[in-house]
C-alpha positions, 0 to 999 in steps of 0.5 A: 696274745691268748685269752680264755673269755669269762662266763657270766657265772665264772668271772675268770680269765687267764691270759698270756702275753708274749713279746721280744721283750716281755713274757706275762702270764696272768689268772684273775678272779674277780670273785676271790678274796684278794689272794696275791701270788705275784713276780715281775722282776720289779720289787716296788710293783710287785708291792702296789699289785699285792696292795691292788689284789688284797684291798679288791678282793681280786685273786690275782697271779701275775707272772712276769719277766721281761728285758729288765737289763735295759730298763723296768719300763717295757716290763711295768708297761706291760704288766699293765697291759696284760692285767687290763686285758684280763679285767675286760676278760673276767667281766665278760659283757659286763652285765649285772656289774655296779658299773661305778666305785669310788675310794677316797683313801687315807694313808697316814699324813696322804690322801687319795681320791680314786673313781673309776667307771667300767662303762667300756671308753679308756681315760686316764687322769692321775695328779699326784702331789708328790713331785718325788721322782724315784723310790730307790732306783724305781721310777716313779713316772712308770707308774704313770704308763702302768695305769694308763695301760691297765685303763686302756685295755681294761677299757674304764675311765680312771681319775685318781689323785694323791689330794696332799701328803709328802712321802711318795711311798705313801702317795703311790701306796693309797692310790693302788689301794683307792683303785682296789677298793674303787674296784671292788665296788664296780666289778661287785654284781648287783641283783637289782642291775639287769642286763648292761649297765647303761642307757645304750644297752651295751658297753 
């Protein structure tokens, strides 16, 4: 894997991620207007990250393709990966960031409550309502191993719960836009925020 670090001033990162079985590349700019240029071969996480571009103001590009003939799933996971790797790139040292953000999101007759901390330890709790198990032919469960990658190697701590709501298109549609707009306040700078965000004086 390859990665161009961000600078302070330039909350940039562009990475490729290259296996046997996936090849990924990814630009980010935490600092763009939510512009999406997105294609991994999976139509329904195509749509959740052109959701996750928009509502964070994330510019994203993420190009992929992967063994898609034996499942989604190497291709979903790794996306995941690669778009945490390019996250903890784009924030650097983290400096100056509001550090925390929160979304409780409606959409129709669903809510999601989305919190998020940039603090630098990986966790994941997702609870969804919806027992529903595909939409079409996608799995849903593998929107369970997206996030956990993207919190992994994004290094944040990330609940996320659909609280109610019966259409799982809408359920998995508000959680990538309460992540998005959870995002968008935690990579936010902060002028009052001097040096890293915690007590310790790292993340």
């Amino acid at each position: 894997m390859t990665a161009t670090p961000a600078t302070p001033s330039h909350r940039t990162a562009t990475l490729q991620r290259n296996t046997r079985e996936t090849q990924i590349a990814i630009t980010l700019d935490l600092d763009g207007t939510g512009a999406a240029d997105i294609s991994t071969g999976v139509p329904f996480l195509d749509h959740m990250l052109e959701l996750l571009a928009k509502h964070s103001l994330i510019d994203m590009t993420i190009h992929a393709t992967g063994d898609l003939a034996v499942d989604d799933h190497h291709t979903v996971e790794d996306t995941g990966l690669a778009l945490g790797d390019a996250l903890a790139q784009a924030l650097g040292d983290r400096a100056g960031i509001e550090r925390y953000g929160f979304s409780l999101l409606p959409m129709d007759e669903t809510l999601a409550r989305v919190a998020i901390d940039l603090g630098g330890r990986p966790y994941l709790v997702l609870n969804m309502a919806t027992r529903a198990r595909y939409i079409k032919r996608f799995q849903l469960s593998l929107l369970h191993e997206f996030l956990r990658a993207f919190a992994t190697q994004g290094r944040l701590n990330l609940h996320a719960a659909q609280l109610y709501g019966a259409d799982p298109h809408h359920a998995y549609e508000a959680i990538f836009k309460g992540l998005a707009r959870a995002l968008r306040v935690a990579v936010a700078r902060n002028p009052r925020v001097r040096g890293i965000p915690s007590s310790k004086g790292m993340l």
